[in-house]
N, C-alpha and C positions, 0 to 999 in steps of 0.2 A: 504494500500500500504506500502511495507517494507520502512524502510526510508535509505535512501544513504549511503553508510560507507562513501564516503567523507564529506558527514555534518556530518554526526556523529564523522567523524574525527575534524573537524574545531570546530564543538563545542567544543568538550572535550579539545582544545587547548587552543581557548577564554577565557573557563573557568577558567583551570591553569593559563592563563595568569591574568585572572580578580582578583585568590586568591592573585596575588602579589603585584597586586593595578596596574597592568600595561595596561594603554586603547592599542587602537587600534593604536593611532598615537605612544607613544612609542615602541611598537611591533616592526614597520618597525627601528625603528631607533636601537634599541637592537639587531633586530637578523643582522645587519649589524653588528654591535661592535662586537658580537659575533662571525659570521662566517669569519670578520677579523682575530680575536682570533686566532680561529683553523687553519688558514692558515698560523700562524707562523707572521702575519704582524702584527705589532705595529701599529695601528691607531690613528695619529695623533687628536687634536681636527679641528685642519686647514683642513684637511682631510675628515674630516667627515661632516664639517662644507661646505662644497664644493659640498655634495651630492646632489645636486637640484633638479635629478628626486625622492628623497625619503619627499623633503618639501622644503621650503624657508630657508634663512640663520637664520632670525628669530626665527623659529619656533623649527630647529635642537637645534639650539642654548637653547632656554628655554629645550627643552626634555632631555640635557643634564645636563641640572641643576636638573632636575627633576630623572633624573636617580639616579645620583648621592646621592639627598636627599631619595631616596625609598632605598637607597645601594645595587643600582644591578650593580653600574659601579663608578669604583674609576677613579682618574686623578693621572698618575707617571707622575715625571717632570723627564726630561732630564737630567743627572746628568752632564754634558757637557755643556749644554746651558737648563734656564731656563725657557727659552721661549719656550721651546719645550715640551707638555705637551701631554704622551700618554692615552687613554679611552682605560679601562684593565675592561673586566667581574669579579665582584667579584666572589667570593665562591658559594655564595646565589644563584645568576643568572646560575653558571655554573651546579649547582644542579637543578634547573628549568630545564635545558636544556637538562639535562639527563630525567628528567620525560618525557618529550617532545617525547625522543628519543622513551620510552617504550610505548608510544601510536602507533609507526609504526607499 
């Protein structure tokens, strides 16, 4: 039996995503930073941190620390107020994302 393009699609994605070191629970919380990104909107960590249907405060929270240490997502501070700390896709990540794209 032929096998699916859409699994053959979701693999080929997992896998990219598995050369970056990035599990499944990163994923969801990436391609949100991410397609914040592209929409022009600065995404707060308060913000992201807020996301409930994507995980717990907990667990966003650790994924972002995690991001961070694999360097797929820097923290700009607010140059205004310090407390304001925006989750910006590096380089690295935005290069994934284009690999991503040429699997469509």
């Amino acid at each position: 039996m032929p096998q699916s393009k859409f699994i053959k699609f979701r693999k080929s994605t997992i896998d990219l995503f598995n050369q970056y070191g990035i599990s499944i629970k990163l994923n969801a919380i990436l391609c949100f930073i991410v397609e914040n990104h592209y929409k022009d909107h600065k995404l707060t960590v308060s913000e992201m941190i807020s996301q409930k249907h994507l995980a717990s405060q907990a667990t966003i929270h650790a994924s972002i620390k995690e991001l961070i240490s694999l360097n797929l997502v820097e923290l700009v501070i607010n140059s205004s107020d310090a407390r304001i700390k925006y989750l910006v896709p590096t380089k690295t990540t935005l290069e994934l994302f284009k690999k991503l794209d040429s699997l469509i």
